[in-house]
C-alpha positions, 0 to 999 in steps of 0.5 A: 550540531557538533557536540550532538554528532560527537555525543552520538559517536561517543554513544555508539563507541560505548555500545559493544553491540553496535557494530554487531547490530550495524553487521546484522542488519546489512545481513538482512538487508542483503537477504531482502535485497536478493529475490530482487536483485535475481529476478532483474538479472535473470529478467535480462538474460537472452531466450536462449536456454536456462543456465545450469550453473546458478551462477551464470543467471549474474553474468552476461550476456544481457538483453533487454529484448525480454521487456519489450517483448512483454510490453509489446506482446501481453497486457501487462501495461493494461493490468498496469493501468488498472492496477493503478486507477484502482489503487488511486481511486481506492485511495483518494475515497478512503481518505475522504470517507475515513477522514469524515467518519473521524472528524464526526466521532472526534469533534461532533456531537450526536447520539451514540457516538462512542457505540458508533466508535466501538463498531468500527474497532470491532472492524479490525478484529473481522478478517477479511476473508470472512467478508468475502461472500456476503460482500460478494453477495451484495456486489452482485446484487447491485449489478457492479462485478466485474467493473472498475466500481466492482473493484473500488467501492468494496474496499475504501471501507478502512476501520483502521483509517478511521481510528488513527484519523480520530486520535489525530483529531482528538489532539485538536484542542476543543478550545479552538474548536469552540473559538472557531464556532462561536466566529461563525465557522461551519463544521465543513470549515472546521473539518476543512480549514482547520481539523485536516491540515493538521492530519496531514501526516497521518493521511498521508501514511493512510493514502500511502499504505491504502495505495499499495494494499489495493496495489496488491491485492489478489482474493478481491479483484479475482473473483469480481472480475472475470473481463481480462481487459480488467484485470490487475496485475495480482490477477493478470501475472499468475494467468501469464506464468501459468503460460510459461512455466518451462522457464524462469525468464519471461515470468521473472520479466513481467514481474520486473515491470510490475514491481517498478512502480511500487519500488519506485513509490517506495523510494519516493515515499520511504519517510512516510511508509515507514511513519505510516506501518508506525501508526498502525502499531506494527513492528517489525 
C-alpha cells in the first residue's frame, strides 16, 4: 500500500499540470457551490427589508423564523410528500419493469427479439416533449389526470433502463444460464436468483438517477395535475414565488427545504450517482 501511495505521489510531482488542475477544479467547485450557499444565507435573514449592499446577505442577524413560517403556513411539506411518493413509486416500477424487459431480450428466446431491442434504442432518440400530447391524450382517455397514477404510470417507461440492464445481463455467461435450466431453474428463478443479483450496481444507478429525474420533473406533473393538494414541489414552488416576487427571502426559503432532501440523497448516494451518469455514457 505504501509503495502505491509513494508512486502516486511520485506521478502527481512529475505531472506540471497537477496543481493547476487540483486549483481549477476547487474553482469550479466554489462556482457550483455558491447559488447554494447564498440562497441558505439569504433563507436566514430576518423580514425586515432586503440589504442594499450584497454583502450583508452573509452577515448576521439570522433567523430561523422563515422555515417555520414556511412550514407551518404553505404546502411545501405536502408537494414535499408528493414529490416523494412519486419519485419512489416511479422508481421502484421502473426498475421492475426495465429489469424484466432486459432480462427477456438478454437471456429469452422468442420471435423478433433484436426488433424488439432496436425499438427501445430508437426510444432514446424521441424527445420527451414530442410524447407530451399523445401521452396526454391517452392519460385523459383512461380517466387518470389529475391522480397519483396520472403522475406515475406515464414515466416508469425507461429505454435507457433497459439497455444498461441488457448489457449487464448480457455478461452472465449463457453457460451458467443453461446449467441453472437443466437443474430444473425457472426463468422467474433465473431472473430472480441469479441474473438480478449481479445487476446490482447498475440498478442502483437506475433507481438513484430515476428518482431525482421524477424528483425533478416539472412539464408532466404540471399539465396532469390541476388539484393543489397534488401538486409536487416543481409545480408548487413557482406558484408560491409568484406570491412573492417583491423579495428574495421567502422564495429562497422554500427553495432551501425543497432542496434538502435531494442534497441529502446526494451526499448519501454520491458513489452511485457518480457510477450511474458513467453508465449513461455522459461526461461531464
Amino acid at each position: 500500500m505504501s509503495s502505491k501511495n509513494g508512486q502516486t505521489l511520485l506521478d502527481k510531482k512529475r505531472d506540471p499540470l497537477h496543481f493547476p488542475k487540483v486549483l481549477l477544479g476547487l474553482i469550479v467547485a466554489l462556482i457550483f457551490l455558491f447559488p447554494i450557499v447564498w440562497m441558505i444565507f439569504v433563507s436566514l435573514k430576518p423580514m425586515t427589508g432586503a440589504p442594499t449592499n450584497p454583502i450583508d446577505w452573509f452577515l448576521p442577524p439570522y433567523t430561523f423564523e422563515n422555515y417555520i413560517d414556511i412550514i407551518m403556513g404553505s404546502d411545501v411539506l405536502l408537494w414535499t410528500w408528493n414529490s416523494f411518493v412519486v419519485g419512489i413509486l416511479t422508481t421502484i416500477l421502473t426498475l421492475i419493469i426495465t429489469s424484466l424487459a432486459a432480462f427477456a431480450i438478454s437471456k429469452m428466446n422468442f420471435p423478433y427479439k433484436r426488433s424488439i431491442f432496436i425499438f427501445f434504442l430508437a426510444g432514446l432518440m424521441v424527445p420527451g416533449e414530442a410524447m407530451i400530447i399523445p401521452l396526454f391524450e391517452i392519460v385523459g382517455t383512461m380517466n387518470m389526470l389529475d391522480t397519483y397514477g396520472g403522475l406515475i404510470f406515464p414515466m416508469i417507461a425507461s429505454p435507457l433502463g433497459v439497455i444498461i440492464l441488457k448489457s449487464f445481463f448480457d455478461g452472465v455467461p449463457d453457460e451458467l444460464i443453461e446449467s441453472a435450466r437443466v437443474d430444473g431453474c425457472t426463468d422467474w428463478r433465473l431472473y430472480w436468483n441469479i441474473v438480478l443479483p449481479l445487476a446490482k450496481p447498475a440498478m442502483a444507478a437506475i433507481g438513484i438517477l430515476t428518482f431525482i429525474g421524477s424528483w425533478n420533473n416539472f412539464l408532466w406533473p404540471f399539465l396532469a395535475i390541476v388539484s393543489e393538494n397534488l401538486y409536487t414541489l416543481p409545480v408548487g414552488i413557482p406558484m408560491f414565488n409568484s406570491a412573492y416576487s417583491d423579495t428574495f427571502i421567502q422564495p429562497m426559503t422554500v427553495n432551501a427545504v425543497a432542496s434538502l432532501p435531494v442534497i441529502i440523497a446526494f451526499l448519501l448516494f454520491e458513489k452511485q450517482i457518480v457510477k450511474g451518469v458513467s453508465f449513461t455514457g455522459i461526461k461531464g
